[in-house]
N, C-alpha and C positions, 0 to 999 in steps of 0.2 A: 584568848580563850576560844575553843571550838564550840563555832556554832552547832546547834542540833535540831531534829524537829520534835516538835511537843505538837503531841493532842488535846485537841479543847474539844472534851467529853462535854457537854453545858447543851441544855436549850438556848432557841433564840430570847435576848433577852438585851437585858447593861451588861448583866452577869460574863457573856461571851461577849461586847464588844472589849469589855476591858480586856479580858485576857486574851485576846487576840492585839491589843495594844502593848500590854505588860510584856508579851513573846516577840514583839519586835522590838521594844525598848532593849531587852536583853541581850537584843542582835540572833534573834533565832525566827527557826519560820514555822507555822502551824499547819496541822492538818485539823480538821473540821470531822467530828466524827457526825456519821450517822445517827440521829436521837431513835429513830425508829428500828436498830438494830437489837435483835439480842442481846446478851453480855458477851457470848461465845464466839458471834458473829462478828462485835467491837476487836473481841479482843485477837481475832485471826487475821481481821483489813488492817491492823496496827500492826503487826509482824510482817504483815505483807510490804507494809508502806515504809519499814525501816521505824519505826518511829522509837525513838532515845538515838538513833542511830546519827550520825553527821550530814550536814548539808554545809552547800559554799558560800562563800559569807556575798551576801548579795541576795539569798534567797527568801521569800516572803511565806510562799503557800505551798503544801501542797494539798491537790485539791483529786478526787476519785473520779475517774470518769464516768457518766451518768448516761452509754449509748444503747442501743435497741438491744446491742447482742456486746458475745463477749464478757469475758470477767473484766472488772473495772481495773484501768493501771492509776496510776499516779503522777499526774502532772503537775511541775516545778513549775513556779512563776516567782517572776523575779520580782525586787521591788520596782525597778525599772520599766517592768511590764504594766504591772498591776497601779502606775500611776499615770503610765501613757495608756492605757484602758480606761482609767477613770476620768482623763483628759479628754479623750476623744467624743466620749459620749456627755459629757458636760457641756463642749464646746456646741457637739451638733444640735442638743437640746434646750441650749441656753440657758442652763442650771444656775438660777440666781441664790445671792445668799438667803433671804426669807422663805427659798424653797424648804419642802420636807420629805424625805424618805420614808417610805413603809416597804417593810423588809419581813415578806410573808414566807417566799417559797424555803425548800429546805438550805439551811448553810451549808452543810455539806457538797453540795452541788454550787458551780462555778455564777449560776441564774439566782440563787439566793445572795448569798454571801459577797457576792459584785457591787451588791445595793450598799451594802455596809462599807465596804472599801472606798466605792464610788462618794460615802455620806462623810467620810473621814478626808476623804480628799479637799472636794469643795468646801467642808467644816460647813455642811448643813445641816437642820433639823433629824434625827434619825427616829425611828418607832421598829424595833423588832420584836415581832411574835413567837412566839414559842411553836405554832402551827398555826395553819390558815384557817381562819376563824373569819365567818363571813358576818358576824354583829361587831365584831373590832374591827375590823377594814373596814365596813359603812361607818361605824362610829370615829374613823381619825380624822385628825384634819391633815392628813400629808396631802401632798399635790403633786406626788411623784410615786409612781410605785411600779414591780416589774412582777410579772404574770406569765402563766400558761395559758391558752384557748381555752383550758375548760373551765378555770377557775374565773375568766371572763366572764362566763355567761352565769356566774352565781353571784357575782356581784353588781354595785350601781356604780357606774362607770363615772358620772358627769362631774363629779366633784375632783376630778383628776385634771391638773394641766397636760402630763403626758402620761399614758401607760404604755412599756415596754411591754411585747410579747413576745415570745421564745419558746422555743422546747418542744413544740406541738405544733400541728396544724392549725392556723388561725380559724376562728370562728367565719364565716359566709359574709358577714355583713358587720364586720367590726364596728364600731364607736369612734368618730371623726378625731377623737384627740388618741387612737391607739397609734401604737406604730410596731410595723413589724420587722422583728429584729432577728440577723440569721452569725450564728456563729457556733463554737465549740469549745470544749473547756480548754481545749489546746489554743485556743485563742485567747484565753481570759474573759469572756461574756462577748455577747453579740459584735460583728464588727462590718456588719452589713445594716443600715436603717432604711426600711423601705426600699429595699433592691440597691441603695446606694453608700458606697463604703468612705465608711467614715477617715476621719486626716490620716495620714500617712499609712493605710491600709491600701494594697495591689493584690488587685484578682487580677486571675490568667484562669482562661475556660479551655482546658486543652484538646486536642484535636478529637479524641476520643471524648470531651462533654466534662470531662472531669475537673472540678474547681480547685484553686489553686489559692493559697493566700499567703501573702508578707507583711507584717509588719512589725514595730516593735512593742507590742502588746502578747505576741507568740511566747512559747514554752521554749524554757532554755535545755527542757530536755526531760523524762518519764525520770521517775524515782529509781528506776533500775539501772540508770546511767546510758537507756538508749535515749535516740533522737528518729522525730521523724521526719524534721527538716530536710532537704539535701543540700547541695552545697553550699547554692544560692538562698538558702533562708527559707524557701518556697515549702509549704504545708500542704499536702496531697488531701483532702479532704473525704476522699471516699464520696463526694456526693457529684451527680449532675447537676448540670444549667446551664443555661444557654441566656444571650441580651436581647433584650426588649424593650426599644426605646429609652435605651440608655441605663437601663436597670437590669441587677441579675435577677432571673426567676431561677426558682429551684425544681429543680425537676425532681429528684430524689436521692435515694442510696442508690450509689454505682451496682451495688449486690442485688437489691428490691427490684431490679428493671426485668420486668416479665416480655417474653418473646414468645407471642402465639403465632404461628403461623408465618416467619415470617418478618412479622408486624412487631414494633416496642409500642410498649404498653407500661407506662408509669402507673403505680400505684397509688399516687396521690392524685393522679388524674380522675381518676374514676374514682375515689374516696370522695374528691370535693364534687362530683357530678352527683353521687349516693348520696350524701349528704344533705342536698336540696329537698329531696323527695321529703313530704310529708308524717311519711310512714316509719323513716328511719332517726332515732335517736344518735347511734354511734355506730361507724364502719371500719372495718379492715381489708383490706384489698392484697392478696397475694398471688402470686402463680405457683399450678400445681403440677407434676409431668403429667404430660397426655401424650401416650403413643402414637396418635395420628395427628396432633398440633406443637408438637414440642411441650409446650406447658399449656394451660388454660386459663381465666383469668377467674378467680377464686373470691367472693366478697362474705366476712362474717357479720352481719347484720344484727345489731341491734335495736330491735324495734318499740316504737314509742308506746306506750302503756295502752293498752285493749288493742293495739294494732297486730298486723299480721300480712306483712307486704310480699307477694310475688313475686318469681323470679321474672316471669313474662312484665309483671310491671315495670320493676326495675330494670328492666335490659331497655324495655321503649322506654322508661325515664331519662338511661344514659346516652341511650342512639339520639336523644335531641339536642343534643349539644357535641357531641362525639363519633370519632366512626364507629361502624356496628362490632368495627372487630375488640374495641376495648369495655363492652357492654360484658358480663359476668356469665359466665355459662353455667354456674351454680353459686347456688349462696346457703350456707348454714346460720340461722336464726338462735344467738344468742342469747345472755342475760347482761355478761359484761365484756371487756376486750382486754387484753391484757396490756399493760403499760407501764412508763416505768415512773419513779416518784414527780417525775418533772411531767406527766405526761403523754409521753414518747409513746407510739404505739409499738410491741414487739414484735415483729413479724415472724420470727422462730419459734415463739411460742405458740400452745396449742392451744386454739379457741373450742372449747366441747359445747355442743350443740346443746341448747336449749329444749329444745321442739325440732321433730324430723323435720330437714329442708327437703322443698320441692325437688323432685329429680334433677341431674343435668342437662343441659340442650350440648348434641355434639351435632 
């Protein structure tokens, strides 16, 4: 019989883990819709994704991609993948059986929906939410769950043996049982823990900065029958980093890398240097063209309640930890930032000014 993909339209829930069991019992593989879509919107990513359409017997998910830019494709994971993904992060975390899963983020995306795979693997406790509700995640008892940064700082962290973070910039001063986790839906969930890559995953930083990954947790290939592997299995990441002590740091989006002067200027550099400041609730850090510096280094700021922080402050806030030339030459004072459901900050997107910003320093 040909296999096919089916949509599991469902909240989180039993409701969707069953039938995300019952579509592979069948011998077929699921795509996970967006709950937070339209009908119009469901019903256009479902055309787009093939879905009634054939997949190869072998295949488990497929799952939308969830990055800064870009329409989302569709990435295929195999069952093979998505058990050597649930293996690795079990082995590295020492997933016992009396452990329990809490599976808050969206399913649709590869950071939700990994917990449940992950929960069906080791045959542990599972709890899925419908949406992130922060009186039901204090109220479980799991002792395992995977998170965003920002969903970090709205909950009580301590009753957790390990929390996964992903998708987002970590919080400053994380909670000693987090861990930080770096991967991509073409990975099938994190395959990075703490700078270090988990069993049978191989980074290569290539000459030009650009991260590189193998293992057999990768995508057998986008719903449209491309790949982005080459020949050697190797996944081009699109992001920088560099090692550090035997760990990869991420520098950023190979795109997001601003050039003033000259000078490289990572965006998260100066994000997590903004950040500190007092003043600043949430940041965005992009480059703009400047005809006498090539680009400039652009921060949108949003500021903490009755606050109203300075460009002049924040430039000497970031010169003390950084050179002068990655300090902001102008910032626009926001309400929100724009991001995506996991998080993700978008840098293409247009952040419209709150309150007029201070002038720019050139």
């Amino acid at each position: 019989m040909t296999a096919i993909l089916v949509a599991i339209d469902l909240p989180g829930g039993p409701g969707f883990v069953e039938a995300l069991q019952q579509i592979w019992r069948d011998g077929n593989a699921a795509f996970p819709v967006d709950q937070r879509l339209p009908a119009v919107a469901k019903t256009e990513l479902c055309r787009v994704m093939r879905v009634g359409a054939e997949v190869e017997r072998g295949d488990a998910l497929v799952v939308a991609t969830s990055g800064s830019t870009g329409a989302p494709k569709g990435v295929v994971l195999t069952h093979e993948a998505v058990a050597a993904s649930a293996s690795a992060t079990t082995a590295r975390i020492d997933v016992r059986v009396d452990d329990h899963w809490l599976a808050c983020l969206p399913l649709s995306h590869v950071g939700g929906l990994s917990v449940v795979t992950r929960s069906l693997y080791s045959k542990t406790s599972l709890t899925v939410l419908p949406a992130f509700d922060v009186t039901a995640i204090n109220a479980s008892p799991a002792t395992l769950i995977s998170l965003v940064g920002t969903a970090l700082t709205r909950i009580d962290p301590t009753g957790y043996r390990a929390i996964l973070l992903g998708g987002s910039r970590p919080p400053a001063n994380p909670p000693p049982n987090a861990i930080t986790t770096y991967g991509l839906t073409e990975t099938g969930s994190g395959v990075l823990y703490d700078g270090l890559p988990l069993t049978d995953v191989d980074v290569d930083v290539a000459e030009d900065g650009e991260i590189r990954l193998r293992g057999p947790m990768l995508l057998r290939s986008y719903r449209d029958g491309t790949s982005p592997l080459d020949d050697s299995g190797w996944l081009p990441t699109g992001d920088l980093g560099f090692w550090e002590d035997g760990r990869l740091q991420i520098a950023g989006r190979k795109s997001d890398l601003i050039i003033t002067g000259g000078e490289n200027v990572w965006p998260e550099t100066v994000e997590a240097a903004l950040s500190t400041h007092p003043d600043v609730a949430d940041v965005l850090v992009r480059g703009v063209f400047d005809p006498q510096w090539g680009e400039i280094v652009v921060a949108a700021v949003v500021p903490v309640s009755g606050a109203a922080p300075t460009l002049d402050e924040l430039r000497t806030h970031v010169k003390e930890t950084n050179p002068a030339y990655m300090a902001p030459k102008h910032i626009d004072l926001v309400e929100a930032l724009p991001r995506t459901s996991l998080g993700k900050l978008q840098r293409g997107q247009p952040t419209d000014p709150a309150t007029p910003a201070p002038p720019s320093i050139t």
